[in-house]
N, C-alpha and C positions, 0 to 999 in steps of 0.2 A: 504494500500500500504506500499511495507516495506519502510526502512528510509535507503537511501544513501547516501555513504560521499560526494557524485557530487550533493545532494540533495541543493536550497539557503537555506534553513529554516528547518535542522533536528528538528522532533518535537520527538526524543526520549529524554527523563528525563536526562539532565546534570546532568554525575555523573564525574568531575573531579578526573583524576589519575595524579599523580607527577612521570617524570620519569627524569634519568640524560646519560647525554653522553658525549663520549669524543671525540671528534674529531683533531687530529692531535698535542696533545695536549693541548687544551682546551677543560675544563671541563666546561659544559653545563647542566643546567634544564631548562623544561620543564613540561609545564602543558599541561595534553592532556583530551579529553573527548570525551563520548560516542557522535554517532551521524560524528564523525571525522574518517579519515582512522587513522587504526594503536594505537589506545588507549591503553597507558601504557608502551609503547616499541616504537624505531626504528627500522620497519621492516627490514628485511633483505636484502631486492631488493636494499632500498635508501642506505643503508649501506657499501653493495658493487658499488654502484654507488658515492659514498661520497668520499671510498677510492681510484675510480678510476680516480676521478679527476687528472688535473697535477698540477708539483709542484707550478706553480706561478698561478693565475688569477687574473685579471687585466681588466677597465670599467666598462663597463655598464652588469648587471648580472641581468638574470631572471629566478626568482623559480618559473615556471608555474605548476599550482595547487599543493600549497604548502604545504596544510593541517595545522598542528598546528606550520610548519615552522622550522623542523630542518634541511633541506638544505638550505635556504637560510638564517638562524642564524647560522649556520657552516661556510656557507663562507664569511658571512660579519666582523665573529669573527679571522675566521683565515688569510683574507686578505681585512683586514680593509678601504683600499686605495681603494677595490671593490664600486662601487654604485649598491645596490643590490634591487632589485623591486622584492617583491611578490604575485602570483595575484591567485586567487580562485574564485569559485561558491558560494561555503558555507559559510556562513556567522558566522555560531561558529567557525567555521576554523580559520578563518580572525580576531576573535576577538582573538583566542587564539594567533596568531601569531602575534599580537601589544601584547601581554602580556607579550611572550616569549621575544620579543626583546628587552622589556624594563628588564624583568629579568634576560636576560644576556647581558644587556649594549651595544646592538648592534644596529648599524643604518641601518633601514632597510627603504623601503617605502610601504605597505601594499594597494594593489588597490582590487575592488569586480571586478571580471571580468568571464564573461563565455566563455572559453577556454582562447583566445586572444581577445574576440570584446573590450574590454575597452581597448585596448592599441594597437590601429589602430594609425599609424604616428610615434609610438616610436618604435628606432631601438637600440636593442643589441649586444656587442661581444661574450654572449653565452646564450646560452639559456638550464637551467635545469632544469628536470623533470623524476619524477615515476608517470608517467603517470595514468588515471583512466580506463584502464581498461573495467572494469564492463560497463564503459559507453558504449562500444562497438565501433567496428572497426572505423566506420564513425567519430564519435565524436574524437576519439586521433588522427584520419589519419590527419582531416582536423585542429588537434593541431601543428602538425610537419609540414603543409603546411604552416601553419601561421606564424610558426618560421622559416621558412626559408626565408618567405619574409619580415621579421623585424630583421635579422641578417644585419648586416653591410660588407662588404666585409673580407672575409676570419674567417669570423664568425662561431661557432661554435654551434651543438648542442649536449647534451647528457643527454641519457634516459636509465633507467634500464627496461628491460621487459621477462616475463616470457617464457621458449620458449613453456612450454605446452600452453600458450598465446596466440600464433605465433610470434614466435622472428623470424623465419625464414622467414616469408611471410613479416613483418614489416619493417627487412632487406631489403629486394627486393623492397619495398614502396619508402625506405629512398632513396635509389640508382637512381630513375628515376626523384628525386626532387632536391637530395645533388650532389655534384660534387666527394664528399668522403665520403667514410662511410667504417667503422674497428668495428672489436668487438675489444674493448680492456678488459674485462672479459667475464669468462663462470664459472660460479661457482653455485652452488647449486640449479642448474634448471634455472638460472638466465642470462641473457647475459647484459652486460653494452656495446653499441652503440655510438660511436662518428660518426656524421655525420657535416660533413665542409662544407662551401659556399665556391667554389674555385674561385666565379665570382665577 
């Protein structure tokens, strides 16, 4: 069976790459490794989703399924006063992203969790995510249901996703659960999605 990054226990051969990024500026490293999405690089999706954040955030922050943790070490770096929780499946992921935070000095809180089930009861003001994808419709649809019922009043969520993906059906998802939902990018096959709790 092949090895996927939604996999708890990739059993492909750890081969650590070193990469660095800059985020708003702060400059950021990163250890990534096989068996993780995005090995070696900040894909492009999370990238335009990074930049599309706004200017301030502020609370309680969730990087759901975080991978080796360069969104939620991005914003805990660049708006410190953040409490920033990131939760994964994968278990090398998870480890990478307690190494990352400790390598860029950031405070994070690192949970194992599959999609949302470990963090039933905790509620955030936003919730972000490059979603998995590969995992299929079911598993991300019932991600974004979950964020919207652990959003806090007027709480936010935002996802980057492919439209050859279905950015457009995903849209249409977002709208009968969210009370708002905007593309705020469309760039390089990509759309970045903000969807609001208006309740």
């Amino acid at each position: 069976m092949n090895d996927h990054y939604y996999t708890r226990e990739p059993q492909s051969e750890s081969r650590p790459v070193e990469c660095e990024y800059v985020y708003r500026g702060e400059r950021l490293r990163f250890m990534t490794d096989a068996g993780v999405f995005s090995k070696g690089e900040v894909d492009t999706g999370t990238q335009l989703l990074l930049e599309a954040l706004p200017e301030e955030m502020s609370g309680e922050i969730l990087d759901l399924g975080c991978g080796w943790g360069v969104i939620g070490i991005s914003i805990a770096k660049k708006w410190p006063e953040c409490r920033v929780t990131m939760a994964d499946v994968n278990l090398r992921a998870l480890e990478l992203s307690r190494e990352n935070a400790k390598k860029n000095h950031a405070e994070v809180e690192c949970v194992e969790s599959d999609g949302m089930a470990a963090l039933a009861g905790r509620t955030f003001d936003a919730v972000v995510t490059n979603p998995p994808i590969r995992a299929g419709k079911q598993v991300i649809y019932q991600m974004f249901t979950d964020a919207a019922k652990s959003l806090k009043p007027g709480g936010v969520l935002y996802l980057v996703i492919r439209k050859q993906q279905g950015a457009e059906s995903c849209m249409k998802y977002l709208k009968t659960i969210y009370g708002e939902v905007e593309k705020l990018d469309k760039s390089g096959g990509f759309w970045v999605l903000r969807a609001a709790k208006s309740f």
